[in-house]
C-alpha positions as CSV (number, residue, x, y, z in Angstrom):
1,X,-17.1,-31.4,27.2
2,X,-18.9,-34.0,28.6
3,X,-17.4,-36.1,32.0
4,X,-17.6,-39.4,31.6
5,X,-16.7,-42.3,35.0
6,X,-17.3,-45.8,34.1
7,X,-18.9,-47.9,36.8
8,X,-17.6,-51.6,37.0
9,X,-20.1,-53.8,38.8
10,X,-19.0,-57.6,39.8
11,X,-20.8,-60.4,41.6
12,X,-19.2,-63.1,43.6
13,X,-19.1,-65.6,46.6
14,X,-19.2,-62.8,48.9
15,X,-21.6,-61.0,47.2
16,X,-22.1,-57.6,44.9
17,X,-18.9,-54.9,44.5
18,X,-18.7,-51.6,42.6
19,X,-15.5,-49.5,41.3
20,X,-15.6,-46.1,40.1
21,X,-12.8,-45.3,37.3
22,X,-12.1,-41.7,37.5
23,X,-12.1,-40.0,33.8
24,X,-8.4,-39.7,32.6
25,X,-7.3,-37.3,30.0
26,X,-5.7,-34.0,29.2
27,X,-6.9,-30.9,30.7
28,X,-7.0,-28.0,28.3
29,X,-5.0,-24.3,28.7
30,X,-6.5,-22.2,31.0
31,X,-8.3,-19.6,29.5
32,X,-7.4,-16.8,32.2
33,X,-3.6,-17.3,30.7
34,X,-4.8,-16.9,26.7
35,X,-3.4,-14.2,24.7
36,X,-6.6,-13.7,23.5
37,X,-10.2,-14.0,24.7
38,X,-12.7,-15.1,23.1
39,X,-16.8,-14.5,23.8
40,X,-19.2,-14.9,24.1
41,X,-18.9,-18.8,23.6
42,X,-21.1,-20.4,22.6
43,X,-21.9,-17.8,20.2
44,X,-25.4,-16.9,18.4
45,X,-23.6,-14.2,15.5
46,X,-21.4,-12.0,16.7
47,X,-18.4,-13.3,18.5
48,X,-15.6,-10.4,19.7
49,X,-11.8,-11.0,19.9
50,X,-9.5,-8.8,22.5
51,X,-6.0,-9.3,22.6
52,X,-3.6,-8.0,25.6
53,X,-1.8,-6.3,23.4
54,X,-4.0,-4.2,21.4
55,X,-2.5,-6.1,17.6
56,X,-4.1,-6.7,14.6
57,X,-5.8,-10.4,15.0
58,X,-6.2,-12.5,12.3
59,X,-8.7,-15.4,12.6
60,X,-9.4,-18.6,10.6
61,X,-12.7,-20.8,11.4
62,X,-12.5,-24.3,10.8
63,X,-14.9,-27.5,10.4
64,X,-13.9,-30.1,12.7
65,X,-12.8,-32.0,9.5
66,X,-9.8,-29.0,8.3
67,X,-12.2,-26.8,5.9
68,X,-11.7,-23.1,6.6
69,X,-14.6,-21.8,6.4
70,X,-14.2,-18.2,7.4
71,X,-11.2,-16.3,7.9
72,X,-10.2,-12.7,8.5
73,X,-8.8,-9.9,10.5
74,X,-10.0,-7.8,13.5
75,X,-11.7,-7.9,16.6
76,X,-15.0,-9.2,15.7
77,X,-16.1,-12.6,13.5
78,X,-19.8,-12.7,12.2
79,X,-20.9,-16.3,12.7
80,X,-24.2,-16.1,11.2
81,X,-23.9,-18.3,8.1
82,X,-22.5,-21.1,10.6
83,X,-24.5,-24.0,11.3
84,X,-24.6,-24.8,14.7
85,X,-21.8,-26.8,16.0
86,X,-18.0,-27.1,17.3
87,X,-15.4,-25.2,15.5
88,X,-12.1,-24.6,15.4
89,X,-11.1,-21.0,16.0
90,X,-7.5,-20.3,15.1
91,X,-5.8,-16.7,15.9
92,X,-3.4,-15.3,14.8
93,X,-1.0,-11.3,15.8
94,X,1.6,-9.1,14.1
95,X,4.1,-10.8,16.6
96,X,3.7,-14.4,15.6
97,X,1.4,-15.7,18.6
98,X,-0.9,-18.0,17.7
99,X,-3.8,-19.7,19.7
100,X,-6.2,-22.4,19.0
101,X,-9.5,-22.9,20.9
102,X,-13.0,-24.7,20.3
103,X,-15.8,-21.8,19.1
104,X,-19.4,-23.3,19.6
105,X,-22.1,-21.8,17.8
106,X,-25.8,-22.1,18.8
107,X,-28.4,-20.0,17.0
């Protein structure tokens, strides 16, 4: 994602000042504290899932508009009939942990 600062310019008696806004918004999780990792991402066609405690993982890709367009279980998700793009990747274990993260594809 994209940083974005907004840069206010105003002229008066005294002559030209400048103010920098700072970008405001929410951080997401850290990856290093996931469940499960994802890579690579971005992704070409293969994209692995490992899982610190060695469960079944089931997956569900989604459009950015709610369409699941693949789901599954295991450790690996084939991506090739994705267009390129921002998904959404949701995973799922046996014990009810469930994680949601952006999957970018780029062939």
């Amino acid at each position: 994602m994209d940083t974005i600062f907004i840069l206010w310019c105003c002229n008066d008696a005294s002559g030209i000042w400048t103010k920098i806004i700072p970008p405001v918004g929410i951080k997401e999780s850290a990856i290093e504290n996931s469940t499960f990792k994802v890579y690579p991402n971005p992704s070409d066609d293969l994209v692995k899932i490992w899982n610190d405690n060695d469960l079944e993982v089931s997956y569900s890709v989604l459009s950015i508009d709610g369409k699941t367009l693949l789901s599954g279980t295991g450790s690996e998700i084939d991506t090739q009939s994705l267009t390129n793009g921002i998904y959404l990747l949701v995973l799922s274990s046996q014990n009810g942990i469930q994680q949601r993260q952006k999957l970018i594809i780029q062939h």
